[in-house]
C-alpha positions in Angstrom: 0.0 0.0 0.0 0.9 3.7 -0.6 2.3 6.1 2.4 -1.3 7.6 2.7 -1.0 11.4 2.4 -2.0 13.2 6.1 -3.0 16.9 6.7 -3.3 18.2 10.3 -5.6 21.1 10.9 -5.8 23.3 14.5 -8.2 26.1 15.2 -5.3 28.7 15.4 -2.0 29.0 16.4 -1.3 32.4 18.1 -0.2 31.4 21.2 2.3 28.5 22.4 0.3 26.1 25.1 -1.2 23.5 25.9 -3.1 22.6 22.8 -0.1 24.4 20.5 2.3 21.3 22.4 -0.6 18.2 21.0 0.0 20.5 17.0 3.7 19.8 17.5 3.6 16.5 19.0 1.3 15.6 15.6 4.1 17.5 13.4 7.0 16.0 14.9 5.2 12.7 14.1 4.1 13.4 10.9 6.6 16.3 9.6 5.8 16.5 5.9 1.9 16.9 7.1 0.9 20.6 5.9 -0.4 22.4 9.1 -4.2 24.1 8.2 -5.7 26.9 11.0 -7.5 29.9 10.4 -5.1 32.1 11.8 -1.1 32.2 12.8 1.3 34.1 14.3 4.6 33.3 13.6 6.4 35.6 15.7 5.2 34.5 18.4 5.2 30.5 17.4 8.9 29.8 16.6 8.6 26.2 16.7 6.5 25.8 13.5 8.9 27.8 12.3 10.1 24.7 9.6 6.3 23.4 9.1 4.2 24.3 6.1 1.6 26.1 7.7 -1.7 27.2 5.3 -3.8 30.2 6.3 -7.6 31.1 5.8 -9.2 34.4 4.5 -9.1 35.4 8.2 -5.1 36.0 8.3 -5.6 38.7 5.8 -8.1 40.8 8.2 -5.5 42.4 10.9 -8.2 43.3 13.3 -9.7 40.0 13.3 -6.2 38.1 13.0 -5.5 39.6 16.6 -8.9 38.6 18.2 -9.5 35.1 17.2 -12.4 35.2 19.7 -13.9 38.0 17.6 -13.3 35.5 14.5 -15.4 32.9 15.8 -18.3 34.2 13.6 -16.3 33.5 10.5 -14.0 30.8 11.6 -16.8 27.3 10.9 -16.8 29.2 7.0 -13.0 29.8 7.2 -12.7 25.7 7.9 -15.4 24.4 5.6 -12.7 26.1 2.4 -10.1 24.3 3.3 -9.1 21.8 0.4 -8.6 18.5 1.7 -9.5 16.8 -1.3 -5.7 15.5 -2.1 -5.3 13.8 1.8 -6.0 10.3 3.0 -6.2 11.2 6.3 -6.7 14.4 8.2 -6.1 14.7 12.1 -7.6 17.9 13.9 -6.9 19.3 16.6 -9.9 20.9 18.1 -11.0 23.1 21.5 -12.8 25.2 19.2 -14.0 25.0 15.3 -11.0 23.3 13.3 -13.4 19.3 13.6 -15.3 21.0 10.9 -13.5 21.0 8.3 -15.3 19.5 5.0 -13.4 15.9 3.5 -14.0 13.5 1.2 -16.1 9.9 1.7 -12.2 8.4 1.2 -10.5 10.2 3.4 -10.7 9.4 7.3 -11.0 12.1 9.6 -9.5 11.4 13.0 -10.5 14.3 15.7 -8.4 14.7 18.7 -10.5 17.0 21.3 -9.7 19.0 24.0 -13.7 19.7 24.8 -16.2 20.3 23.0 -16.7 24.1 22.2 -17.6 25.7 25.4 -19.0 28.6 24.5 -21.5 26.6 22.3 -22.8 23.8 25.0 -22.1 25.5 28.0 -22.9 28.8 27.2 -24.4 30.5 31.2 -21.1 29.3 32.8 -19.1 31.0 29.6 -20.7 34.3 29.4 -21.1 34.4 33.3 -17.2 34.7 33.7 -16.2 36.3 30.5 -15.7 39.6 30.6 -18.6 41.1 28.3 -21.0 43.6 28.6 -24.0 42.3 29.8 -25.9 43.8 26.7 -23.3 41.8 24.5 -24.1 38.5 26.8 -28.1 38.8 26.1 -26.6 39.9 22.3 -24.4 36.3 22.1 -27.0 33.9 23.0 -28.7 34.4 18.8 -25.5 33.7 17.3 -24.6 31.0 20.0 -27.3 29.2 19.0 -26.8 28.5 15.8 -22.9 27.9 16.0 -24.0 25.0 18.3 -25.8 23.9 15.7 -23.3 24.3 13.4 -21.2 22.4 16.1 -23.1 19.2 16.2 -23.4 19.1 12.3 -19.4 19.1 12.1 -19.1 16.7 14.8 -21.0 14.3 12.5 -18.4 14.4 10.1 -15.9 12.9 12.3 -15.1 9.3 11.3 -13.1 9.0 14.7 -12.7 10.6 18.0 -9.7 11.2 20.7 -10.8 13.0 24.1 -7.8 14.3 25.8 -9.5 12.9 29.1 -12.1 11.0 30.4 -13.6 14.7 31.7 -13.6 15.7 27.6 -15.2 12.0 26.7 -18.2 12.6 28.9 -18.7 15.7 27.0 -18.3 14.3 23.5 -20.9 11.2 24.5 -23.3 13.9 25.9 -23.6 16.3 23.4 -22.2 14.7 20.1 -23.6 10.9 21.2 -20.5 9.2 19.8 -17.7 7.2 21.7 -14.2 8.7 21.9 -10.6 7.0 22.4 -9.0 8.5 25.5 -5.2 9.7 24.9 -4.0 11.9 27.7 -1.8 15.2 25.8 1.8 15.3 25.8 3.9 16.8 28.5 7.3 17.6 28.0 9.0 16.0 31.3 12.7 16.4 29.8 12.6 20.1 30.3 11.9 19.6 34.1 14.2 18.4 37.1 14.2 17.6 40.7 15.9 21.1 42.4 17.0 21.0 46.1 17.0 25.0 46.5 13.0 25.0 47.4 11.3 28.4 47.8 8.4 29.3 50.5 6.3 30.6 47.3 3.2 29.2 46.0 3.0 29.7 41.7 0.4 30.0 39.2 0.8 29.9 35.6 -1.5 30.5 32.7 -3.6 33.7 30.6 -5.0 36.4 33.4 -8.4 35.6 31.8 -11.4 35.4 34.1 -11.2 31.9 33.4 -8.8 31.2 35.0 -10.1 32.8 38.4 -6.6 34.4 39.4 -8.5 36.5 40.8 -9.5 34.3 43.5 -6.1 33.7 44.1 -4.9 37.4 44.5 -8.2 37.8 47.1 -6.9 34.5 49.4 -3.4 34.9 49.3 -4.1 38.9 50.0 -6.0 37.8 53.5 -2.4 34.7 54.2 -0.2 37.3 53.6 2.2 34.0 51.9 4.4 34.9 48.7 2.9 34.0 45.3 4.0 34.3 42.0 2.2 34.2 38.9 3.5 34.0 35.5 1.3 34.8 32.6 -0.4 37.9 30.9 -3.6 38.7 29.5 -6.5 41.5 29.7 -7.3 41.1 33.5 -3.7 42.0 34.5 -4.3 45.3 35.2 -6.8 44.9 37.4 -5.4 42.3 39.5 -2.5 44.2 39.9 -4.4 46.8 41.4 -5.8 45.0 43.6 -3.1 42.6 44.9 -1.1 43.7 47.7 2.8 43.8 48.4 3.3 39.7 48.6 1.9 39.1 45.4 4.5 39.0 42.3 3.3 39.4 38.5 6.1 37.7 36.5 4.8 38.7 33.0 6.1 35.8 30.2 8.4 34.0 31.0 10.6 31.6 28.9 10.6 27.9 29.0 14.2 27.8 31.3 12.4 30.2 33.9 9.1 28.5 34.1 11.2 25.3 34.4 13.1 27.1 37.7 9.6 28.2 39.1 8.2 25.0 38.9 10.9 23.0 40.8 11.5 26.2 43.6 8.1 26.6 44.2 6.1 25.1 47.2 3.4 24.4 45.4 2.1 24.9 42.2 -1.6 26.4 42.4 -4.6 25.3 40.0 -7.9 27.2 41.0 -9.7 26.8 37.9 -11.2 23.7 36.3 -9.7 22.7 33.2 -10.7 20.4 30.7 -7.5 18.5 31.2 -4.6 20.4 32.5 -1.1 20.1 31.4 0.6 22.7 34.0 -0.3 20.7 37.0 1.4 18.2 35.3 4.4 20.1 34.3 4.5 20.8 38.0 4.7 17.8 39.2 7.5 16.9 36.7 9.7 19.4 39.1 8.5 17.1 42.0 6.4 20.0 43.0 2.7 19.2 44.8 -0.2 21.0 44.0 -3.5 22.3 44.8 -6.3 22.5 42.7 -9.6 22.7 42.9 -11.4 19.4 42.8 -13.1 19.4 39.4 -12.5 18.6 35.8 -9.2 17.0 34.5 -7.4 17.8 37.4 -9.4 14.7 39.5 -7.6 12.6 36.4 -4.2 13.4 37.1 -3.5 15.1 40.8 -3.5 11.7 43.5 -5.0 13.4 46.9 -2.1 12.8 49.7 1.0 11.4 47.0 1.0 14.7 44.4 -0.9 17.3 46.0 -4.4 18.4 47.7 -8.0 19.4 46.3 -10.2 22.2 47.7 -13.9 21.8 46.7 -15.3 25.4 46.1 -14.3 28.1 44.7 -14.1 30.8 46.6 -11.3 32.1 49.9 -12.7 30.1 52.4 -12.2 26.6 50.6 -8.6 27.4 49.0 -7.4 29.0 52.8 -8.5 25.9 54.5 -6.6 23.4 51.8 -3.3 25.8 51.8 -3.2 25.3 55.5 -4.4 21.7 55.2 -1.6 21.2 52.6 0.8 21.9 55.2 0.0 18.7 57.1 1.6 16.6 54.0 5.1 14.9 53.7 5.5 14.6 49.9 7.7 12.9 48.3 9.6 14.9 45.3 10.8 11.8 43.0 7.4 10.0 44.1 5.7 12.8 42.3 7.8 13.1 39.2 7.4 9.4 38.5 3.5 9.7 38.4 3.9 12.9 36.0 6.5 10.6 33.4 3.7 8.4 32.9 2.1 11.4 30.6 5.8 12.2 28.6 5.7 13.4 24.9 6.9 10.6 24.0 4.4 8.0 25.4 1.4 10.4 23.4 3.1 10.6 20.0 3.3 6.5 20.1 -0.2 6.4 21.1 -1.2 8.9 19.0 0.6 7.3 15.7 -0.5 3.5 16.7 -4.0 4.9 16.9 -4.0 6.4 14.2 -2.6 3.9 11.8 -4.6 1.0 13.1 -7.6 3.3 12.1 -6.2 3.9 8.8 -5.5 0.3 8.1 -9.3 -0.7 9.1 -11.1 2.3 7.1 -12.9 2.3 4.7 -15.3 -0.6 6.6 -16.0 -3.4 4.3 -19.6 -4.4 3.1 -20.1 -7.9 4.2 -23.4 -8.3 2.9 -26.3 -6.3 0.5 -30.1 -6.9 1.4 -32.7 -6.1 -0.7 -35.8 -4.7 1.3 -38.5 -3.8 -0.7 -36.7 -2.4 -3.6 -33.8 0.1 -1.1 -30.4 -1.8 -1.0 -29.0 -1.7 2.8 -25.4 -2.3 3.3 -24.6 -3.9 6.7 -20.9 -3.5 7.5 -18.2 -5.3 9.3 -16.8 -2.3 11.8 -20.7 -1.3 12.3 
């Protein structure tokens, strides 16, 4: 048989994280692969700096290319042109829009999801925490309507899904009724290490979006009084700023060396949000550095209560206060914790990513086993039904 001929498609690529490091995991596997997304940013995504990356009609609108969540409106139209008439298989990669891209019956379209889109299926706990208007919010729910419809159409032409968790599965059962293969992403232990020079702070890392409710952490570490340190930018740095006090650090970006030193010096690495999956916890414990998080979503998937950190059940000063002086109480073990995080290397998810994808090549197109004639309409029964 030929080497079937593979395109990888993401929703954009404008900012290196979590679901940027599952696009180069996929290109490192499959480097001749063209990379499609609606919008890019090279400047500030160096390492697809060697990949053949193709564009939509989207990069050629500045204001839109710098507010992808503007682009939403256009981006299931953007995705539909692509040309993916020449591929045998196409793998997206998809929190947002890029599963509904348009293929041919021949071609096998593998989806690996991070979560269904949020803003489509859980659209009061989106809009309750973004940062809109509330005219705009009342404004959203017309057009939010019918990209969810637009969502479960493009589901349908998925031949095969991934969830990045069993959190992400749940979702895809629920609201798209198919099955999904689970593949945890790819974390990139190698750049981590064990460090004996421990700090006294407590670090948080990600976008200051509402989100990710740093805010909560600025109000319960402003009532401790402990040092904290969090790395990350984004439009609600300003006004946390303002209101943090004097033990509270804003580090801004920083590159991949210093994050690696603030994991392994911190005391613990802090996760107040809930996250789909949640690949800095992870990261954190590569250091051999606990965490707390709050006891929801992916991080129930990956954080072990006692052996690689603590939970705290609500969301709000009372609950994370009571599990940062709970977390006290612990004796963790650094190496113990770094072993648990290896289990989740690169490495391990672009083997099960490639097997996966290959034995799902090799089976598809399913085979007709049999042609009944009922009544004069010919139904096929298949073997992989």
């Amino acid at each position: 048989m030929k080497t079937p001929r593979v395109a990888i498609v993401c929703d954009w690529l404008t900012n290196f994280a979590g679901a940027e490091r599952v696009i180069l995991a996929m290109h490192e596997i499959w480097p001749e692969a063209p990379i499609y997304t609606t919008i890019y940013r090279p400047d500030r995504m160096p390492q697809f700096a060697k990949a053949e990356v193709k564009t939509s009609f989207i990069q050629k609108l500045p204001y839109f290319r710098n507010k992808q969540q503007v682009a939403i409106v256009f981006m299931p139209v953007a995705v539909e042109q692509f040309d993916l008439s020449k591929y045998d298989i196409v793998i997206s990669s998809s929190h947002s829009i890029a599963h509904g891209v348009i293929t041919k019956p021949e071609t096998m379209h593998v989806c690996y999801k991070h979560f269904p889109m949020r803003y489509a299926w859980e659209t009061h706990s989106y809009l309750d925490s973004a940062a809109f208007p509330s005219f705009l919010k009342k404004w959203a729910w017309g057009p939010i309507s019918k990209l969810r419809l637009w969502d479960k159409l493009a589901a349908d032409r998925v031949d095969q899904f991934i969830s990045n968790s069993q959190n992400t599965a749940n979702r895809i059962e629920k609201y798209y009724r198919r099955e999904s293969k689970i593949i945890n992403p790819p974390v990139d232990t190698v750049r981590f290490e064990i460090t004996k020079e421990r700090g006294n702070y407590f670090l948080a890392l990600g976008r200051l979006v509402a989100q990710k409710k740093m805010d909560l952490l600025v109000e319960t570490f402003n009532e401790l009084g402990l040092p904290l340190k969090i790395v990350g930018i984004g439009p609600e740095e300003a006004a946390l700023k303002k209101k943090a006090k004097a033990n509270i650090e804003f580090l801004g970006y920083v590159d991949d060396a210093t994050s690696a030193k603030l994991y392994a010096e911190a005391r613990a690495y802090l996760m107040p949000q809930e996250e789909d999956f949640g690949i800095t916890p992870l990261e954190a414990m590569a250091a051999g550095t606990p965490v707390v998080a709050f006891g929801k979503g992916g991080a129930l998937e990956t954080v072990i209560h006692g052996k690689t950190g603590t939970f705290f059940d609500k969301q709000n000063k009372e609950s994370l206060k009571e599990a940062i002086t709970d977390f006290a109480k612990y004796s963790f073990d650094a190496e113990e914790i770094r072993a648990h995080a290896l289990k989740y290397d690169t490495e391990i998810f672009k083997k099960k990513i490639k097997d996966y994808v290959e034995g799902a090549w090799s089976a598809y197109p399913p085979k007709p086993v049999g042609v009944t004639d009922l009544g004069g309409h010919i139904k096929k029964r298949y073997e992989n039904d």
